[in-house]
N, C-alpha and C positions, 0 to 999 in steps of 0.2 A: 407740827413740831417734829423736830429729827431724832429718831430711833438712835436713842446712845445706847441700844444692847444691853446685855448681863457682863459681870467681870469676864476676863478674860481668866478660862479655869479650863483646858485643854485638856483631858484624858490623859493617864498614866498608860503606857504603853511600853510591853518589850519589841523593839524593834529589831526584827530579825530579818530584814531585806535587804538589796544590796546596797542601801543607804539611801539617805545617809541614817546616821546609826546613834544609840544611843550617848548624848554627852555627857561626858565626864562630872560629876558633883565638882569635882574641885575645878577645871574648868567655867565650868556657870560662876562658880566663886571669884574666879579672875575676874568675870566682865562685868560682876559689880564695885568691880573698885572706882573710885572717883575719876572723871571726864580731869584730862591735862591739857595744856596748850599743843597745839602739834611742833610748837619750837623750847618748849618749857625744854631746859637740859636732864630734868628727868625723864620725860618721855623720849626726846633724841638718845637719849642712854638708854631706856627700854629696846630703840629702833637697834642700837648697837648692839646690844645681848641678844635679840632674837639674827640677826647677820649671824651670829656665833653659834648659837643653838641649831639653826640650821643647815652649820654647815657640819654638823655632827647628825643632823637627819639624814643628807643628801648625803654622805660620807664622801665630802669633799674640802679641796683645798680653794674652791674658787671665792674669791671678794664678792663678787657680784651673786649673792644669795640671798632674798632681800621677799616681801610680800608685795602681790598685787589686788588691791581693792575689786572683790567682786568672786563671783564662787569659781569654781575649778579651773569652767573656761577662761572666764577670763586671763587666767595663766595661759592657758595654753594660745589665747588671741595675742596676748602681747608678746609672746614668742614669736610665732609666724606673721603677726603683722609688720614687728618693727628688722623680720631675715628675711621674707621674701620680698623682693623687687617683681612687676609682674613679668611674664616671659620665662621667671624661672621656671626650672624642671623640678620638681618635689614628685619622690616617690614615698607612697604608701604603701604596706603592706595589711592588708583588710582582713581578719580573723571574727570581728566580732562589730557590734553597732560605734565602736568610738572611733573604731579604723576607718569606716565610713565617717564620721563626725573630721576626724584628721582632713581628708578630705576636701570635704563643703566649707572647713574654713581657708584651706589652702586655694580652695579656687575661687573664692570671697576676695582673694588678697590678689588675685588677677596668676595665677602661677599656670603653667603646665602641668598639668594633674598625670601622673602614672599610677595606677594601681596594680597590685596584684592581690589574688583574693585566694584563701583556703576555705576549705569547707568549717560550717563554724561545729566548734567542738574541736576540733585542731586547731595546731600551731605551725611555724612556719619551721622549716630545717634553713640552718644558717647560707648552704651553699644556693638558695631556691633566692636567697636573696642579693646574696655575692651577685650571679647569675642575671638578676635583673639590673644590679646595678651598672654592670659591663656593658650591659647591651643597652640601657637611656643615658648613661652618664649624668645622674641627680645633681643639683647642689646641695637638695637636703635630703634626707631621707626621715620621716615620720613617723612614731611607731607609738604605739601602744603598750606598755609593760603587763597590766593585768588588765580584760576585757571582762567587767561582770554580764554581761547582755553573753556570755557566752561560759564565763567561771573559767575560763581559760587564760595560764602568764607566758607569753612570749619570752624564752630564753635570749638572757640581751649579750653576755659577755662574752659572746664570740662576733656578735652582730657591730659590736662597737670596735674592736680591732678591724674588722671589716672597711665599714666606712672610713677608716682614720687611715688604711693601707691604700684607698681608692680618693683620698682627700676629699671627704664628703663628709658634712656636717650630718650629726643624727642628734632628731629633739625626739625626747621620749615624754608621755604621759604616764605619771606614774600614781595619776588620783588616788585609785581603787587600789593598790599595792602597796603604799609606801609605808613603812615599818609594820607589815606583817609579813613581808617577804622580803631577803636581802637585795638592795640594789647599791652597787657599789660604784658612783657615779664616776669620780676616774682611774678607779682601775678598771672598770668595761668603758674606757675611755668615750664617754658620752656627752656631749657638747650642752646640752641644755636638759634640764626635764621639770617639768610643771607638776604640783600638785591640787590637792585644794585639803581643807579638814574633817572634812565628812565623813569618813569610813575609816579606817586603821587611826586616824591620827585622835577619834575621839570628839572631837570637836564641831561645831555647825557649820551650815554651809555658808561662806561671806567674804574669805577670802584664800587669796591662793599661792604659798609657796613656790619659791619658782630659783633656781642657781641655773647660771648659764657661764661659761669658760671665757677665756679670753678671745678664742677663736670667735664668738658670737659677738661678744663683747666689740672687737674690733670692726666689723659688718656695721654695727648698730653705732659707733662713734662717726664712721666714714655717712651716716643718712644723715648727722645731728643739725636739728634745728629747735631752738627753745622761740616759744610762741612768742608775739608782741607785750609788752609791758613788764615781763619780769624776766628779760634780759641785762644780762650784768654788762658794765661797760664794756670789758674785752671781747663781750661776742663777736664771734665770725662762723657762719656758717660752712657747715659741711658741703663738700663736692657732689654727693651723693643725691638720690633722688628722697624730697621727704617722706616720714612715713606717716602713712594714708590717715592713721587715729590720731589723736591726738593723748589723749586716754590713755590708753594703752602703748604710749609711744615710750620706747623701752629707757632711749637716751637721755630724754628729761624723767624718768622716773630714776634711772642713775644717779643724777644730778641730784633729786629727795634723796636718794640714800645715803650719799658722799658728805661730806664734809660742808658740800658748797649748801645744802641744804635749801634747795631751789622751791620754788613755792608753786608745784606741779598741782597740787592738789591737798585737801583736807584731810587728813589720813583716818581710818574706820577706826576709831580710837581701840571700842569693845573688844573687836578682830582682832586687834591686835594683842590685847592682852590676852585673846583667847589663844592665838598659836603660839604666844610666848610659853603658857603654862602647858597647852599641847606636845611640845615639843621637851620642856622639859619634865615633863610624866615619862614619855618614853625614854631617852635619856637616862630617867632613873632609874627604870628598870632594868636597862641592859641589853644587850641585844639577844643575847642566845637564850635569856629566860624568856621574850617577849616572841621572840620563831618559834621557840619549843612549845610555848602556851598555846598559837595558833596550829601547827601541825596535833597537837595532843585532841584541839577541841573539833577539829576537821576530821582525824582519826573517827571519834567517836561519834561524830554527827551522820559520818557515814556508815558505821558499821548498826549506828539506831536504823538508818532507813532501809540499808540491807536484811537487816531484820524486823522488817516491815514490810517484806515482799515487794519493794521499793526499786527504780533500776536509778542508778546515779548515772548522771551526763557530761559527756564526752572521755577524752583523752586523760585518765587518772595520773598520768605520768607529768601530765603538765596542768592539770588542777591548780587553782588557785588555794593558798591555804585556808583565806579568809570565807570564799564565795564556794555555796554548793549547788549543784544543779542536780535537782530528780526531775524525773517521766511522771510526768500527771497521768494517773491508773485510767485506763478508758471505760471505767467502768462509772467515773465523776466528773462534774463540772468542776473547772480548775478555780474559776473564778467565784464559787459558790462554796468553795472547801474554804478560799481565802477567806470570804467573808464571813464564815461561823468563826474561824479563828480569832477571828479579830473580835470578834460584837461578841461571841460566848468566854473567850480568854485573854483577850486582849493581846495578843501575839500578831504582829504584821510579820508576814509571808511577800515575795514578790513572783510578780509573775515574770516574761522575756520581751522581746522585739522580734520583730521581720520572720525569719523562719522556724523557729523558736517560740515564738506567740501563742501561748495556749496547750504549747505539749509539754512545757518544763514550768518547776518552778524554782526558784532561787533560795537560797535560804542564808541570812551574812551572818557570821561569826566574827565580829571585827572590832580591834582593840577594847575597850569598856566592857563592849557585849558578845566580847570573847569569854563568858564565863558557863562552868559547870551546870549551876542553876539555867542558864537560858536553854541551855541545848538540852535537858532534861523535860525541862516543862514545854519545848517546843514540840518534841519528840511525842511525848504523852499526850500534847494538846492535838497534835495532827492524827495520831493512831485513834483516837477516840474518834476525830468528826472521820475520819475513812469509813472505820466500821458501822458508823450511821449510814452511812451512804453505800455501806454496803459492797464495802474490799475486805477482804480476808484477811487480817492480820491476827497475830497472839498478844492475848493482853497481857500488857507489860513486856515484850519482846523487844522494841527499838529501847524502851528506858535499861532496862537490863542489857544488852548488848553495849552502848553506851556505857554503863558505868564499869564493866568490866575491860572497857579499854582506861577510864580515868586510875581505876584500884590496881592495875598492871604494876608491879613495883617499878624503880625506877630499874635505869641503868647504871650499874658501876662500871 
């Protein structure tokens, strides 16, 4: 007979890794609301309010702002599946594990791959990428906004006048960043950029944000082919070569969003209601109360670990506000501190990638579980297993350092 298991009753957990991240109560609350037709004119009106909402995310005027079914990547696959042609030249510039990820999808899609790479914990200076642009002549150029595998944000709005002066498309990945750090999609004149809802947005992972200009817009009209059987009588195929997914093909997902309201696919119903209410949480807040919450709680997270005899990681000037990185003391197992935190406090901690793997750990601060209480009890919960394990800290040292950056009066 078949094991049907116990209920499904998951552990309560503060999640403080680079995600994804704790959601939202009122979120969850969205995605219990009643399953709709995907052409019911309520839900086509939902489809129309989140186009709007997002495009007060993206702090953009583009039409084409829209979701794609599936988590992060998947934005960032139906970007580069449905702009590169293969043969083209796509430069990357590689700071951290996504810049590599950018990448292995660009040469999945048959492209000439350039990279350039900095040391990770740095960021790139704008002219290092001028510079490389001069000497490949990219069609697109790739980039990364915030890399957690590193806690490091690539400075974009010199980078996107860049491109746009050398007529070069640039798609940004803005998962790991998007409304806990400013990105202001066309005034750093930026052609496309991918999200997903997992980290700053609040939300789970499932699907993914995505505003692309008309400049992409137009590439992606010049491939158009809508598949067999739910072609409208006036089809005529595009000139262009088709794109390779179907899925993820950007021009018949156009087609779901427009008006024509083409029958590409079933849309994640839940997800949807989930970034609709994602989006308008942050929206309510504001924007310079929702940066100033992240820089306050980054502040104090790190001045807990500095007083914890603690070394934070990389380049502080270009720190992520959301994502922290400490030096695992060599006096402990990094993966052994995580796991008391978790199984004695219930706190998830993460560890890195590639060179990075085992000497840092990560710690997220991000939209929901941007708050006072997590980074107190995380602080408190890490200084205690150290000094089990036998690191020198003072007790109460990280939770007191921390609360005298939250009790700072304000600024007038």
């Amino acid at each position: 007979m078949q094991n049907l298991f116990e209920d499904l009753n998951p552990p309560v957990r503060r999640l403080m890794g680079p995600g994804p991240v704790e959601v939202d109560p009122r979120v969850l609350n969205a995605m219990s609301m009643p399953m709709l037709g995907q052409f019911d004119p309520h839900f086509t009106g939902y489809m129309n309010e989140i186009m709007s909402l997002y495009r007060g995310i993206f702090c953009t005027d583009n039409h084409w702002t829209m979701l794609i079914d599936g988590t992060a990547r998947a934005g960032i696959e139906s970007v580069m599946v449905s702009v590169i042609n293969p043969g083209d030249k796509i430069l990357v510039p590689v700071f951290g594990r996504f810049g590599h990820l950018l990448s292995e999808i660009a040469t999945r899609c048959h492209a000439e791959v350039i990279t350039i790479e900095t040391e990770w914990g740095t960021v790139f200076d704008p002219q290092q990428i001028e510079d490389a642009i001069k000497q490949h002549r990219p069609k697109v150029v790739a980039c990364v906004q915030g890399d957690t595998s590193t806690t490091m944000a690539q400075p974009l709005d010199e980078i996107g006048k860049i491109c746009r002066a050398h007529d070069v498309l640039i798609c940004v990945d803005a998962t790991a960043s998007i409304t806990g750090m400013p990105l202001l999609t066309d005034d750093w004149q930026i052609d496309a950029v991918t999200a997903g809802l997992q980290k700053c947005l609040s939300g789970p992972p499932g699907i993914a944000p995505i505003t692309i200009n008309e400049r992409i817009a137009e590439l992606v009209r010049s491939r158009k082919h809508i598949e067999q059987g739910i072609r409208p009588d006036d089809y005529q195929a595009a000139d262009g070569e088709m794109i390779q997914s179907n899925y993820f093909d950007l021009s018949m997902i156009m087609d779901y969003w427009s008006e024509a309201r083409l029958n590409h696919h079933t849309e994640a119903t839940s997800m949807l209601y989930a970034a609709r209410e994602c989006a308008r949480i942050v929206l309510k807040e504001g924007w310079q109360i929702r940066f100033d919450r992240h820089l306050q709680t980054s502040e104090a997270l790190v001045s807990g670990l500095q007083a914890m005899d603690l070394q934070v990681f990389g380049d502080q000037q270009n720190k992520m506000p959301n994502v922290t990185g400490v030096y695992i003391p060599d006096t402990v197992v990094g993966d052994t501190v995580r796991g008391e935190m978790l199984n004695d406090f219930g706190i998830e901690i993460g560890t890195s990638f590639g060179p990075l793997h085992g000497k840092i750990w990560r710690i997220g601060t991000m939209g929901f579980g941007c708050r006072k209480d997590n980074v107190l009890a995380c602080l408190a919960a890490l200084e205690m297993t150290l000094r089990r394990h036998g690191h020198n800290a003072s007790a109460g040292a990280g939770v007191d350092a921390a609360l005298a950056v939250y009790n700072r009066p304000a600024a007038t």
